[in-house]
DRENMAR-837783 format. One record per residue (C-alpha): residue number from 0; x, y, z. Coordinates in steps of 0.25 Angstrom, whole numbers. Each point is the difference from the previous one (the first is absolute). Example, Ala and Ser with C-alpha at 12.3 -4.5 7.8 and 13.67 -1.06 7.14 Angstrom:
r nr->0&xx->49&yy->-18&zz->31
r nr->1&xx->6&yy->14&zz->-2
***
This chain:
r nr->0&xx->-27&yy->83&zz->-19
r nr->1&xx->10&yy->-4&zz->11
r nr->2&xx->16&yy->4&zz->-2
r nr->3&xx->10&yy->-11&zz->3
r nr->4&xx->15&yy->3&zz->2
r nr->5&xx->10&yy->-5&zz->-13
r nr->6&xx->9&yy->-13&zz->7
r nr->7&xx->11&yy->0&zz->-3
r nr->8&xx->7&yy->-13&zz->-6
r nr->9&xx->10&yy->-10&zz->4
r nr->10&xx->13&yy->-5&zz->-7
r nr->11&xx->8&yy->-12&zz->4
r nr->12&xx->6&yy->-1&zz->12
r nr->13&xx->-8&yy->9&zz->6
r nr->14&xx->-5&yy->-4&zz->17
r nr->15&xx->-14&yy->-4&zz->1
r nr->16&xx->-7&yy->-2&zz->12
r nr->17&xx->-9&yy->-14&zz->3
r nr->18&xx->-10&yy->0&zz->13
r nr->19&xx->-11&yy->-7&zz->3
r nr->20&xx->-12&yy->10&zz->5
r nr->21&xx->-10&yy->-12&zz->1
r nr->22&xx->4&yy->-15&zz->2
r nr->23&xx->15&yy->-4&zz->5
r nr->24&xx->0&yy->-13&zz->-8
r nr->25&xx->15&yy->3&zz->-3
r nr->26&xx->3&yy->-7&zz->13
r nr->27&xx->-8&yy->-11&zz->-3
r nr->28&xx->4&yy->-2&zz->-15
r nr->29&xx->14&yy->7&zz->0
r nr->30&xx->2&yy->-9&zz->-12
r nr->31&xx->-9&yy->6&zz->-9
r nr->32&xx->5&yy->14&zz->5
r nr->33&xx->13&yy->-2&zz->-2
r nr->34&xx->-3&yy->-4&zz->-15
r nr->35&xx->-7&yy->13&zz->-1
r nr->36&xx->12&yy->7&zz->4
r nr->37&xx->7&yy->-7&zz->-10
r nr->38&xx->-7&yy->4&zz->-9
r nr->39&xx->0&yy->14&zz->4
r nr->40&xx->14&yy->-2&zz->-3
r nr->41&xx->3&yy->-8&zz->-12
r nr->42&xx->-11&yy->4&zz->-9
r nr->43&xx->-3&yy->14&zz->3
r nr->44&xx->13&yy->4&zz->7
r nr->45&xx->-5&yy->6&zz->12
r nr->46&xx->6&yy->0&zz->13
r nr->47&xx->-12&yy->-5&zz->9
r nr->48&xx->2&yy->4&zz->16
r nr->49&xx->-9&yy->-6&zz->10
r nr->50&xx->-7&yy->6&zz->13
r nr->51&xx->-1&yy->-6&zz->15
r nr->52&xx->-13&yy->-4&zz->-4
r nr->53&xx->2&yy->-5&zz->-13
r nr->54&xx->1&yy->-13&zz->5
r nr->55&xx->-7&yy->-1&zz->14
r nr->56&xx->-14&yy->-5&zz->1
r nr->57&xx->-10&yy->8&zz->8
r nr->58&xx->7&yy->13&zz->2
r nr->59&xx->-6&yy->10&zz->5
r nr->60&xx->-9&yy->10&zz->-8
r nr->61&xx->10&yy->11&zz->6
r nr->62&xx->13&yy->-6&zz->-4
r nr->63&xx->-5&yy->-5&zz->-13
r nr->64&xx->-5&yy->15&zz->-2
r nr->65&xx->15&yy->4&zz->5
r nr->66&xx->5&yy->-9&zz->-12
r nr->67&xx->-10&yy->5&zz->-10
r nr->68&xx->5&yy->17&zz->4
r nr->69&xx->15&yy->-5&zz->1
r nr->70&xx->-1&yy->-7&zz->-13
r nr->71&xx->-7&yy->12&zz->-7
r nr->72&xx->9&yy->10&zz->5
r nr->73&xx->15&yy->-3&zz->-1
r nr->74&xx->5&yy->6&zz->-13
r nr->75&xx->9&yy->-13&zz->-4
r nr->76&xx->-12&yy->-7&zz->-2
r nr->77&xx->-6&yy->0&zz->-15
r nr->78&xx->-14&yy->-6&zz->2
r nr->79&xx->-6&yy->-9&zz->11
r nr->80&xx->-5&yy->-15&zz->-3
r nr->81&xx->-9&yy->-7&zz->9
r nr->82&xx->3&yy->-15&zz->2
r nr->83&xx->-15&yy->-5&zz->1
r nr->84&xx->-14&yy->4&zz->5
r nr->85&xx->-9&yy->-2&zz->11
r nr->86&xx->-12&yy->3&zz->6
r nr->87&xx->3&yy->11&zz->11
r nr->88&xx->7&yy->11&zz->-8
r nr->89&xx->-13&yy->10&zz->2
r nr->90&xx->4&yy->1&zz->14
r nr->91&xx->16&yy->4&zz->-2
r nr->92&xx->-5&yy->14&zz->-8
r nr->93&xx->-4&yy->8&zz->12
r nr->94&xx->13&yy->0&zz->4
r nr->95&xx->8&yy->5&zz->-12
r nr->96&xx->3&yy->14&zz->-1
r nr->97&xx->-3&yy->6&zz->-13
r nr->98&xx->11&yy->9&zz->-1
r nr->99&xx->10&yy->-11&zz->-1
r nr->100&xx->-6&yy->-3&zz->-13
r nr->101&xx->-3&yy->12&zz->-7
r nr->102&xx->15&yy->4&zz->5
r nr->103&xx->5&yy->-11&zz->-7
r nr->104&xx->-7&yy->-9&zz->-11
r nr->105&xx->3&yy->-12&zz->-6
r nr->106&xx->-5&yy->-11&zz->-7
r nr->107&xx->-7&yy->-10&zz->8
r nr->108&xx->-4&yy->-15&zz->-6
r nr->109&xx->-10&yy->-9&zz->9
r nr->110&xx->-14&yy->-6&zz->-4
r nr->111&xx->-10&yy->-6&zz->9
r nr->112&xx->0&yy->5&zz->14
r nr->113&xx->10&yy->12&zz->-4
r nr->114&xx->-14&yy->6&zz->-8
r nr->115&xx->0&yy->6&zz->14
r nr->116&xx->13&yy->8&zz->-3
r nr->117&xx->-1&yy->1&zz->-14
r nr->118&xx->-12&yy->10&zz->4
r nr->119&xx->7&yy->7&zz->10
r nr->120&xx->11&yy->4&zz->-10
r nr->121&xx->-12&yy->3&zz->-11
r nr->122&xx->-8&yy->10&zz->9
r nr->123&xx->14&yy->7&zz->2
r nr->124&xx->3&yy->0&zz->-14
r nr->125&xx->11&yy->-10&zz->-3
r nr->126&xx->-2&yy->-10&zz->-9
r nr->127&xx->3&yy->-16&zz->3
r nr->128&xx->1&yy->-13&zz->-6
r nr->129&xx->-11&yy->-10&zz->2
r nr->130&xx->7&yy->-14&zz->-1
r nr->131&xx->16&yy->-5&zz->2
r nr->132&xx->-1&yy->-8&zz->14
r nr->133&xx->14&yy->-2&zz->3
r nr->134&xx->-4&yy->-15&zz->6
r nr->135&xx->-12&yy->-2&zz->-12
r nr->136&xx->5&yy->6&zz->-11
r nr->137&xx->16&yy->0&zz->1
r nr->138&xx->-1&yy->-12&zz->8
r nr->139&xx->-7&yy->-8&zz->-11
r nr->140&xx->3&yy->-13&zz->-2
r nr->141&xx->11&yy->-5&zz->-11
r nr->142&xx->-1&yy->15&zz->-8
r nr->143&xx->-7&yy->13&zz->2
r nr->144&xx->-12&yy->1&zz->-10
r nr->145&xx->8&yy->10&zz->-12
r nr->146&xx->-14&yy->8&zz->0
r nr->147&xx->4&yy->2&zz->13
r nr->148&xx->12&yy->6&zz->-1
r nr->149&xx->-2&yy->7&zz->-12
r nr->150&xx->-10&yy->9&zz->9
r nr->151&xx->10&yy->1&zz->12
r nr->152&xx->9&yy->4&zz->-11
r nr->153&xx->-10&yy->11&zz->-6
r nr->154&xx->-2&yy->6&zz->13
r nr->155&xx->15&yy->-1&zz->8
r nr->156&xx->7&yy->5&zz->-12
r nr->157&xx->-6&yy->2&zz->-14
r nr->158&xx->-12&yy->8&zz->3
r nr->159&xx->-10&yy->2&zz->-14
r nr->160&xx->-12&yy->-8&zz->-2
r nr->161&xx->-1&yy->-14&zz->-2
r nr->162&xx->-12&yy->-7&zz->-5
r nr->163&xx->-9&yy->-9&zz->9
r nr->164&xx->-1&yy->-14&zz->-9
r nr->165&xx->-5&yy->-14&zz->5
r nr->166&xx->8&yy->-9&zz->1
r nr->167&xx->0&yy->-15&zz->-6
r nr->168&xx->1&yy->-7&zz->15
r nr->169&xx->-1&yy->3&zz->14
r nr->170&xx->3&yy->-8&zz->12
r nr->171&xx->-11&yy->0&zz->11
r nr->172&xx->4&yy->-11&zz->8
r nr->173&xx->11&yy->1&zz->10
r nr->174&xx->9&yy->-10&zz->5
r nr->175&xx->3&yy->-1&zz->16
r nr->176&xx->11&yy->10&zz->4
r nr->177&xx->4&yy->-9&zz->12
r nr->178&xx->7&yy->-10&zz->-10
r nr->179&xx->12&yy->6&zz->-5
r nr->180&xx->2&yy->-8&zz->-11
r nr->181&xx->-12&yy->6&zz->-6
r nr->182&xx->6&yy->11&zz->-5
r nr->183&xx->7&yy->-7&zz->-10
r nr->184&xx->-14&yy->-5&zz->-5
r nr->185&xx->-6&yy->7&zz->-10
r nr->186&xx->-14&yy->3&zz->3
r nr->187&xx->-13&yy->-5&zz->-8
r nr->188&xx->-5&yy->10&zz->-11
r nr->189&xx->-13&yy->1&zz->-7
r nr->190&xx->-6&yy->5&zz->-13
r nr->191&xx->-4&yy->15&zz->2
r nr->192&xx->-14&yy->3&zz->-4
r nr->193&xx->5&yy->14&zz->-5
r nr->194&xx->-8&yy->12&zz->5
r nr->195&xx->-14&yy->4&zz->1
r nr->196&xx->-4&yy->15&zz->-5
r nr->197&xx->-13&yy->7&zz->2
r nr->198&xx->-3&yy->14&zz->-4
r nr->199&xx->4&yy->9&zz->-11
r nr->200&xx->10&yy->12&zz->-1
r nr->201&xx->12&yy->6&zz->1
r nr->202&xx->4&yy->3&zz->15
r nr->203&xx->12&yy->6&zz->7
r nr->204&xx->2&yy->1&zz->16
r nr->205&xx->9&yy->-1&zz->13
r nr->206&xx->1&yy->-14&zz->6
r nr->207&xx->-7&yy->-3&zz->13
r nr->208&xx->-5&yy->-12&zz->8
r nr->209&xx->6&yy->-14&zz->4
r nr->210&xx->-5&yy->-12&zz->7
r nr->211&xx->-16&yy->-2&zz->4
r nr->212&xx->3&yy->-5&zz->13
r nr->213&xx->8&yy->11&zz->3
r nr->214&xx->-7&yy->12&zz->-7
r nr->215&xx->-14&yy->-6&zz->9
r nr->216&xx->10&yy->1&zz->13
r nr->217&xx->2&yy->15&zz->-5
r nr->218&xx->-14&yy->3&zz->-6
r nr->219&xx->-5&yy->-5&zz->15
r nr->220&xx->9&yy->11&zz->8
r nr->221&xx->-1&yy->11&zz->-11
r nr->222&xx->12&yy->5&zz->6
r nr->223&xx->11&yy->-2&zz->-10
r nr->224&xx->-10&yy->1&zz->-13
r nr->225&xx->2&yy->10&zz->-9
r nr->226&xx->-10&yy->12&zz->-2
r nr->227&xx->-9&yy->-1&zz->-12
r nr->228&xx->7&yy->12&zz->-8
r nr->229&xx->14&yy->-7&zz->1
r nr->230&xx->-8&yy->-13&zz->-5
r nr->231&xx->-7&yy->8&zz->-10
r nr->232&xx->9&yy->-3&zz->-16
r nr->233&xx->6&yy->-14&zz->8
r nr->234&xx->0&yy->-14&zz->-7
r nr->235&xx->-5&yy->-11&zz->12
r nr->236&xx->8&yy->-12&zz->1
r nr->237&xx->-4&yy->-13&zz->7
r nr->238&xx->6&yy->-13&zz->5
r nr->239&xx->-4&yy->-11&zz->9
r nr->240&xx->9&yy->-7&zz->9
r nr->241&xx->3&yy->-15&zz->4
r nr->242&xx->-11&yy->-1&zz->10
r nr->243&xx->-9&yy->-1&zz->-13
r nr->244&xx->-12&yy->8&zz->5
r nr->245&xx->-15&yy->-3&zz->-5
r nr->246&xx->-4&yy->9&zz->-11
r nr->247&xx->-10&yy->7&zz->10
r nr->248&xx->12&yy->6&zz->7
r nr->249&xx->6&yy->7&zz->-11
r nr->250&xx->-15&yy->4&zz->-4
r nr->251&xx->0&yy->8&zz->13
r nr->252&xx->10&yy->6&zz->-1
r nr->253&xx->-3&yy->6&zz->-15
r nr->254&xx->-15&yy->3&zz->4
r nr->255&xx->7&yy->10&zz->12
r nr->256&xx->9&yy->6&zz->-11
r nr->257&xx->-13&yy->3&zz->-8
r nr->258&xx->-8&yy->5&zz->11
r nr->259&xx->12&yy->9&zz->3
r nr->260&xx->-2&yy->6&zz->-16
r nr->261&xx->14&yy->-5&zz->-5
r nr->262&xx->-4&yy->-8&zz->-12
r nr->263&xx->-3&yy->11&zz->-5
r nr->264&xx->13&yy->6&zz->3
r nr->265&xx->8&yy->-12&zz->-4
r nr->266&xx->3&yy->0&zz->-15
r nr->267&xx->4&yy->-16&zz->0
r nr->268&xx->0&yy->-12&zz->8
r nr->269&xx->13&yy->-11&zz->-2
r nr->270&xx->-3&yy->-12&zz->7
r nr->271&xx->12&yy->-10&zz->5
r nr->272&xx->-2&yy->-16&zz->-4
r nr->273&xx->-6&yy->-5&zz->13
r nr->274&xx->8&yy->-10&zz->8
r nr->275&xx->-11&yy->-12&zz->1
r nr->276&xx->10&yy->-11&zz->6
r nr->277&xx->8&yy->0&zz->15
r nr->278&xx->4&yy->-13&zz->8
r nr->279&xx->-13&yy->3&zz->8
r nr->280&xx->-7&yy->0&zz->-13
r nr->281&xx->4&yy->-9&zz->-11
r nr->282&xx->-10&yy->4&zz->-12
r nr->283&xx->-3&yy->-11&zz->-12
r nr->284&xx->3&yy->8&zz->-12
r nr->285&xx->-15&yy->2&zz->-2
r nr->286&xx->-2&yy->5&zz->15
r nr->287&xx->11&yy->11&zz->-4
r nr->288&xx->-6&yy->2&zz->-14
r nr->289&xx->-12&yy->2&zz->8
r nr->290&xx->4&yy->9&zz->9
r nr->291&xx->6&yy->9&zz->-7
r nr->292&xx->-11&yy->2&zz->-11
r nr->293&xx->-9&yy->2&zz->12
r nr->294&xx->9&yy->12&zz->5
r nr->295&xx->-1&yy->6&zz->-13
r nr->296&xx->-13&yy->0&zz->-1
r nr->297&xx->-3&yy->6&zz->13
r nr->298&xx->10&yy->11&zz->-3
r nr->299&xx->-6&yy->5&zz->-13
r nr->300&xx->-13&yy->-2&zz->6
r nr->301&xx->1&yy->10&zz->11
r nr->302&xx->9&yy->10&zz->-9
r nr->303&xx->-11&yy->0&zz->-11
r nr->304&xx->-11&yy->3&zz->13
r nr->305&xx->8&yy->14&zz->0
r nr->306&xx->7&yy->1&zz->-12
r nr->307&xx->-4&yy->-5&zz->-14
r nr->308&xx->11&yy->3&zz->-7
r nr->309&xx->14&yy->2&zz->6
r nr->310&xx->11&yy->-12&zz->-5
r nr->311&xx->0&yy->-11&zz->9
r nr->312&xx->12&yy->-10&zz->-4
r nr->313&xx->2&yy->-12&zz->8
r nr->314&xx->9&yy->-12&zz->2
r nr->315&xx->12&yy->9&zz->-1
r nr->316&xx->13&yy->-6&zz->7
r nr->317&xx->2&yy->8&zz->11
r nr->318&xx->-3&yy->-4&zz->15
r nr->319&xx->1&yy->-14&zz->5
r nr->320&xx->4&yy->-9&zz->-11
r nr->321&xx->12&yy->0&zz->-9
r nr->322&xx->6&yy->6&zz->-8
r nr->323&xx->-3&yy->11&zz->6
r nr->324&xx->1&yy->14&zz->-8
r nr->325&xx->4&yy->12&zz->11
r nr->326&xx->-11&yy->10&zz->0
r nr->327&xx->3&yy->16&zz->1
r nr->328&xx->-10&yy->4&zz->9
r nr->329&xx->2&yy->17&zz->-1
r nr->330&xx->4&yy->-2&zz->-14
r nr->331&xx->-7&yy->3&zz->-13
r nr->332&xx->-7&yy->-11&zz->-7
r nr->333&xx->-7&yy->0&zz->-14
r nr->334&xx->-11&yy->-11&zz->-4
r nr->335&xx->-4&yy->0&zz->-15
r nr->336&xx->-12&yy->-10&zz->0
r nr->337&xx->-2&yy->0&zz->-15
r nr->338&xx->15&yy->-4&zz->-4
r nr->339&xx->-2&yy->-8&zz->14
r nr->340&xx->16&yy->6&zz->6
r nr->341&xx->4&yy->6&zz->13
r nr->342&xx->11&yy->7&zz->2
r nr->343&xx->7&yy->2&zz->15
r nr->344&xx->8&yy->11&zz->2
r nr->345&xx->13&yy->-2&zz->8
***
């Protein structure tokens, strides 16, 4: 099994770094940054300092890459947050230089696009948290989600496990970010369906995974995957993002991780609460009741094809709707499918 280096954790008032390795929409919502910050600030008591392109939209891969190493290696910063995701962030790793990071790791938090550096740090051996988007998840609108911070907390200071529970509501509706006022709205919530287990057993592993959309970007170049020994003893996680892609897409991407042996190698499967609405895409309740059931299906479908028994729990919150628990990729995680528990290690 692969070795990951022990991080080491924060206390109050403590410099963290905030960069944005993917899209610059701090420029063009510096609102809903700066409530981030504040955050950053007032709930957690972390001083958050920005980068040149923290706030500039289409920088350059180099410069951004720049921002990333700069972050990364000065020794006042405690852990690195990214501000949002993107699309492009597969193209900003060729130009990052390895050593910085194994010469100085830190805590990274991102989801989404960031899949692309969470799995740069994985294959080097540092752990990283999936989740805590400075603009998403500290900029969320009224309060921070406590399930939220209860993870951020877990993971910057406390260490220990927690346990993965469902929560009651979850919000997957956004409001516009271009009206200030509507960060002083408090978004929709819906009754949470709970989670959905299938499979038997008691299984332990290392975290690894991320966003489909980016794990098909990676799985097409093969460069940045990792080897089929480190994989071997891992617990997959998955996650869609706000383009809300047909279920097809994400079976695609599970029938190339079968045909590459690794359901056999993955001891569990956790599975994020699909988005299923964005302004482009304004699902009726029953289209994103729908969709979602259509998405499990196909993800136990294809996992049974190569594996008949290993857990596979889905509907977890984690990814792209809220609240959104931080996920320790690199960590230990245990699943107990008969008491129906998972436990994060931190």
């Amino acid at each position: 099994m692969k070795h990951f280096v022990d991080l080491q954790k924060l206390s109050k008032g403590d410099q963290v770094a905030v960069i944005s390795p993917s899209s610059g929409l701090p420029e063009v919502y510096p609102w809903v940054q700066d409530l981030g910050l504040k955050r950053l600030r007032e709930q957690l008591g972390l001083i958050p300092k920005e980068y040149p392109t923290t706030r500039k939209m289409n920088s350059s891969l180099q410069d951004r890459a720049r921002d990333v190493m700069e972050a990364f290696s000065d020794e006042t910063n405690k852990a690195v947050f990214a501000s949002i995701g993107g699309s492009d962030q597969i193209k900003l790793i060729k130009y990052l230089d390895p050593k910085v990071f194994t010469d100085n790791p830190k805590p990274f938090f991102g989801y989404s696009d960031n899949t692309h550096l969470h799995n740069f740090l994985w294959n080097l051996g540092i752990p990283s948290y999936y989740g805590g988007g400075v603009m998403n998840q500290f900029g969320m609108n009224v309060q921070m989600f406590d399930m939220t911070v209860n993870s951020v907390k877990k993971a910057l200071f406390e260490g220990g496990e927690l346990e993965l529970m469902a929560s009651s509501e979850y919000n997957d509706i956004g409001l516009d970010w271009s009206k200030k006022e509507n960060l002083d709205k408090q978004r929709p919530l819906e009754k949470n369906d709970g989670l959905f287990w299938d499979g038997e057993g008691q299984v332990e592993g290392i975290l690894w995974g991320g966003c489909v959309e980016s794990l098909i970007v990676q799985t097409s170049t093969g460069i940045y995957l990792p080897s089929g020994e480190d994989i071997e003893g891992t617990i997959l996680i998955l996650e869609t993002a706000e383009d809300i892609p047909e279920h097809w897409i994400v079976e695609y991407l599970l029938t190339g991780f079968g045909e590459r042996g690794w359901f056999d190698k993955f001891q569990a499967v956790l599975v994020g609460r699909p988005k299923a609405w964005e302004f482009n895409k304004q699902n009726t309740a029953k289209k994103k009741a729908d969709y979602r059931k259509r998405q499990r299906e196909t993800i136990l479908k294809v996992v049974r094809e190569y594996n008949a028994t290993i857990p596979v729990i889905q509907n977890l919150d984690f990814g792209h709707t809220d609240p959104q628990i931080v996920m320790p990729l690199g960590r230990n995680v245990r699943i107990d499918t008969t008491s129906k528990k998972i436990f994060l290690s931190y």
